[in-house]
C-alpha positions as CSV (number, residue, x, y, z in Angstrom):
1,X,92.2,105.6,102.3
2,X,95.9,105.9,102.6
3,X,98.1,103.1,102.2
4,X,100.3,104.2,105.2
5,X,97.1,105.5,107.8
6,X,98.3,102.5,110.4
7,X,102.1,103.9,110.5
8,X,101.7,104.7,113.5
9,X,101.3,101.3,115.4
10,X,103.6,100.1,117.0
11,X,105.0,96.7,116.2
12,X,108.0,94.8,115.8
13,X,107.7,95.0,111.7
14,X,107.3,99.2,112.4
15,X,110.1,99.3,114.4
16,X,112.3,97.7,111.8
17,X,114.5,99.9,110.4
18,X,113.3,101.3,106.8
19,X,116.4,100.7,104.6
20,X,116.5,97.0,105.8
21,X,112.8,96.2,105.5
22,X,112.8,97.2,102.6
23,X,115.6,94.6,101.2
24,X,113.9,92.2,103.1
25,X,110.4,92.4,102.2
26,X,111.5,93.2,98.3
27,X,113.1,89.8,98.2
28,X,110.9,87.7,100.0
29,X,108.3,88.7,97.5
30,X,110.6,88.3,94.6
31,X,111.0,84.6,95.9
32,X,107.7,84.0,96.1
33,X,107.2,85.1,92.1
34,X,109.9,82.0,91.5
35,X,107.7,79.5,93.6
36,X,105.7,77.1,90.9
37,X,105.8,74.0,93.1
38,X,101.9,73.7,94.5
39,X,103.2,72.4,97.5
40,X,105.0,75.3,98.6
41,X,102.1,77.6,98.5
42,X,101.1,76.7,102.1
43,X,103.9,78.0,103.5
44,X,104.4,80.7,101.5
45,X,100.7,81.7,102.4
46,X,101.9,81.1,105.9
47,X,104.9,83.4,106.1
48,X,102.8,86.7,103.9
49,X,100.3,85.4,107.1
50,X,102.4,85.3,109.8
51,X,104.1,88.6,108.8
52,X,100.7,90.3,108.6
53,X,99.8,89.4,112.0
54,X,103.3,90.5,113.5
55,X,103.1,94.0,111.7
56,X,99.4,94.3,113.4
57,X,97.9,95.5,110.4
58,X,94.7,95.7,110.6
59,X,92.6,92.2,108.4
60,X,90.1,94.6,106.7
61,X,92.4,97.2,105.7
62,X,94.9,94.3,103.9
63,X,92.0,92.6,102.7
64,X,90.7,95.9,101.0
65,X,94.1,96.3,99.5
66,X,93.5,92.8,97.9
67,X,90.1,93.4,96.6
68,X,90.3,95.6,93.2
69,X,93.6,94.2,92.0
70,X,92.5,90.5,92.9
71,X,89.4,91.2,91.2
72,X,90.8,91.3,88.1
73,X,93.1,88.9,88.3
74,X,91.2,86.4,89.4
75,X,88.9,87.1,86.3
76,X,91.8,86.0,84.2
77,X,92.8,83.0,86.3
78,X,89.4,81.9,86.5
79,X,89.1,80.7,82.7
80,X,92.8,78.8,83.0
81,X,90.6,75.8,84.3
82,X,88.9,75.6,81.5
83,X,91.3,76.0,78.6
84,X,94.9,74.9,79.8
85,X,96.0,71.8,80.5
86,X,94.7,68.0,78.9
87,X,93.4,65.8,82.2
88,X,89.7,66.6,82.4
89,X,88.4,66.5,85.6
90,X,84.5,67.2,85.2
91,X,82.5,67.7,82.0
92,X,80.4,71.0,82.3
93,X,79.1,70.5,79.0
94,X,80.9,71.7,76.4
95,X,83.1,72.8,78.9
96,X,85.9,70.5,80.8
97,X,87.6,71.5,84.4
98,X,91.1,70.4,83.7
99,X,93.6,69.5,86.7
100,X,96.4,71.6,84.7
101,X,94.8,74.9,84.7
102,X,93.1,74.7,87.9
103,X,96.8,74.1,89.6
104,X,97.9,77.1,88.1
105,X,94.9,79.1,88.5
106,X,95.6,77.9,92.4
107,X,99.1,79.4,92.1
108,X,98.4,82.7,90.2
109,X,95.9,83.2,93.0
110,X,98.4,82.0,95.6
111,X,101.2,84.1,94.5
112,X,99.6,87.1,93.8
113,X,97.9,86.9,97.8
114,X,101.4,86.5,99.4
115,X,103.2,89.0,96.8
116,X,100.7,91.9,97.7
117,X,100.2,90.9,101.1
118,X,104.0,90.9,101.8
119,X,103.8,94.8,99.7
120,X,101.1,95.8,101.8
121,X,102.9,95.2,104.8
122,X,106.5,96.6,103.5
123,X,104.7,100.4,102.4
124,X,101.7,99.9,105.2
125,X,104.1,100.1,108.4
126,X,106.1,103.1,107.7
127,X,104.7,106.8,105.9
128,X,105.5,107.0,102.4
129,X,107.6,109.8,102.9
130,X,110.4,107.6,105.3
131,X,110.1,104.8,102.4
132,X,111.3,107.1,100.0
133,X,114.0,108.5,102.1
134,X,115.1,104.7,102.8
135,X,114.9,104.4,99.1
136,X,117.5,107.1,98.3
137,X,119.6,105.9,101.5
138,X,119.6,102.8,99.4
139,X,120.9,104.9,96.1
140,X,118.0,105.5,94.4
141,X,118.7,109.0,92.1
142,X,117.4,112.1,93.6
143,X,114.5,112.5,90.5
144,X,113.3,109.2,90.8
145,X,112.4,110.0,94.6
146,X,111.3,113.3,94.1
147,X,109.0,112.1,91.5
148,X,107.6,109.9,93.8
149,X,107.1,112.6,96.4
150,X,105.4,114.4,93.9
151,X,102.9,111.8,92.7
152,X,102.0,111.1,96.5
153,X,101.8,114.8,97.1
154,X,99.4,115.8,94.8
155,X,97.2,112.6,93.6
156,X,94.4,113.4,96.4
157,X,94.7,117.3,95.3
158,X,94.0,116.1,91.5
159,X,91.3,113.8,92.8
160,X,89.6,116.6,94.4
161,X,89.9,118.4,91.3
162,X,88.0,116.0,89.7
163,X,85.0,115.3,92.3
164,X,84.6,119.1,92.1
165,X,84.5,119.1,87.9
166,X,81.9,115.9,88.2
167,X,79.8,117.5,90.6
168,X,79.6,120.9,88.6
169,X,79.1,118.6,85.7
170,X,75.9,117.1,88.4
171,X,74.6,120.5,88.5
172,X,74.4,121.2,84.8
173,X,72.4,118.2,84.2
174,X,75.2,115.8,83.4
175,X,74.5,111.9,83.9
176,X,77.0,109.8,83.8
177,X,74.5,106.8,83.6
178,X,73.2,107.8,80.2
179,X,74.7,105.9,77.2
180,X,75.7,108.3,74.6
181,X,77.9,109.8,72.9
182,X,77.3,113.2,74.5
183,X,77.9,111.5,77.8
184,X,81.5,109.9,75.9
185,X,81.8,113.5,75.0
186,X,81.8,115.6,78.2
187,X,83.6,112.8,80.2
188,X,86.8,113.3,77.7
189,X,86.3,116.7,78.3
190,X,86.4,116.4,82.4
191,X,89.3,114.1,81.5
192,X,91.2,116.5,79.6
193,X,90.6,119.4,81.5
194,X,92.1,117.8,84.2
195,X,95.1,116.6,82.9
196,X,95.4,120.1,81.2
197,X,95.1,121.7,84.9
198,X,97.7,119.1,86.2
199,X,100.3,119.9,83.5
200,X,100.1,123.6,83.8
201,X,99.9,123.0,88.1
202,X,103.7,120.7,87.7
203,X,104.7,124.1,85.6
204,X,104.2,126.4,88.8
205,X,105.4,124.2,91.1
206,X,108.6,123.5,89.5
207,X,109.3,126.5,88.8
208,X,108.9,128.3,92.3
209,X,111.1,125.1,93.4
210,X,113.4,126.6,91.2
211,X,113.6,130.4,92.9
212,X,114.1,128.8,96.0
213,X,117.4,126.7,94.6
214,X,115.8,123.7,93.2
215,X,118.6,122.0,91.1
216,X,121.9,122.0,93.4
217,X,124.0,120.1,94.6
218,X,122.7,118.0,98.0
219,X,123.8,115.3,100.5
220,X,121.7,112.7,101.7
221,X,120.7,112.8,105.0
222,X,118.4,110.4,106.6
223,X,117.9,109.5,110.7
224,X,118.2,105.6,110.3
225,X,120.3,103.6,112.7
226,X,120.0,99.6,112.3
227,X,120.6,97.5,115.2
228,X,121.5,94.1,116.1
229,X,117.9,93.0,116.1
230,X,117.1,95.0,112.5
231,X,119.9,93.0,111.1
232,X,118.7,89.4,112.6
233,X,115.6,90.5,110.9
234,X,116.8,90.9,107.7
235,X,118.8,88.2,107.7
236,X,115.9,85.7,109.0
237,X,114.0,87.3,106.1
238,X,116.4,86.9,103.6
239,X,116.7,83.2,104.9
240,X,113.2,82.4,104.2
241,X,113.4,83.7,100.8
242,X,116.1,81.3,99.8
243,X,114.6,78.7,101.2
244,X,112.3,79.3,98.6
245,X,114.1,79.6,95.7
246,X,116.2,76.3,96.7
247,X,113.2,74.8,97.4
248,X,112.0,75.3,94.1
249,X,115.4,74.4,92.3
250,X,115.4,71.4,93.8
């Protein structure tokens, strides 16, 4: 699924204008990486909440934007209660649940649900093409966006390429189940082949962006006007965020 399928809702955080939101949003998550204090994490769970709900995101589309990266992170978080820290808490054997490394398994898991939570809202509310075009209002350099317009452009094409090799593969008799080193053999091959296809596919396409003037001079032109209520936003947002880092400080 698309990360920007529910762009098209209509909401406060939507309506916010791109260049702004995303000053706002950046910094409000950069805050949140400062936060160590456990007894901050309630509210900054409660603002990444609160700013969910106002952007009407759907629950099960964030939460499935949570799931694959959380997974993994929580696998590493989950031994920190275990190894780190010197007050046991319970004796599991030859295992002890220590208070040190369960507080900071509690904040890695903390941070990391408001950081991506506040991310999922910043490049979920707007399509990926007007984020970028904020992003070069904003000064990024022309490459960096066009890469970006690039990767987004073509990463479902190149993951069609590769359902179609893996089901050919299918019909040949290929299973991926089987251990072996033919199996380790012919996946390196789909592999390769498809970053072989890729390569020589960025070959044509630059260079029939180049016969139609590819190169040249340009002037950045984008359709965003900010209001009075786009820049209350930003700075109530920007507010928030250092209340976090002073509260942290103090």
């Amino acid at each position: 699924m698309r990360l920007d399928q529910h762009a098209g809702i209509d909401s406060p955080v939507h309506r916010w204008d791109p260049r702004l939101k995303l000053v706002a949003l950046m910094a409000l998550a950069l805050s949140f990486a400062f936060v160590q204090d456990p007894r901050l994490l309630p509210a900054m769970l409660g603002v990444s909440f609160t700013l969910c709900a106002v952007s009407r995101l759907p629950a099960g589309f964030v939460a499935r934007r949570l799931r694959y990266p959380g997974f993994f992170i929580l696998m590493l978080a989950a031994v920190l209660p275990f190894f780190s820290g010197e007050t046991v808490l319970l004796q599991l054997g030859p295992l002890g649940l220590r208070e040190e490394g369960s507080l900071e398994m509690v904040m890695i898991a903390g941070r990391f649900i408001s950081i991506i939570t506040v991310a999922v809202v910043l490049f979920g509310t707007a399509p990926v093409f007007t984020n970028i075009k904020a992003l070069r209002a904003l000064g990024l350099p022309p490459l960096l966006g066009d890469m970006a317009l690039f990767s987004y452009r073509y990463i479902e094409e190149i993951g069609t390429d590769l359902r179609r090799m893996q089901r050919a593969a299918r019909l040949r008799g290929f299973r991926a189940a089987r251990p072996g080193y033919r199996n380790l053999k012919t996946l390196a091959s789909l592999v390769g082949s498809l970053l072989v296809r890729s390569y020589e596919k960025s070959h044509r396409v630059y260079h029939a962006m180049l016969l139609r003037g590819y190169g040249g001079p340009e002037r950045v032109r984008h359709p965003f006007r900010a209001g009075f209520a786009d820049a209350a936003a930003l700075v109530g947002v920007l507010g928030v965020a250092a209340a976090f880092v002073v509260a942290e400080a103090i």
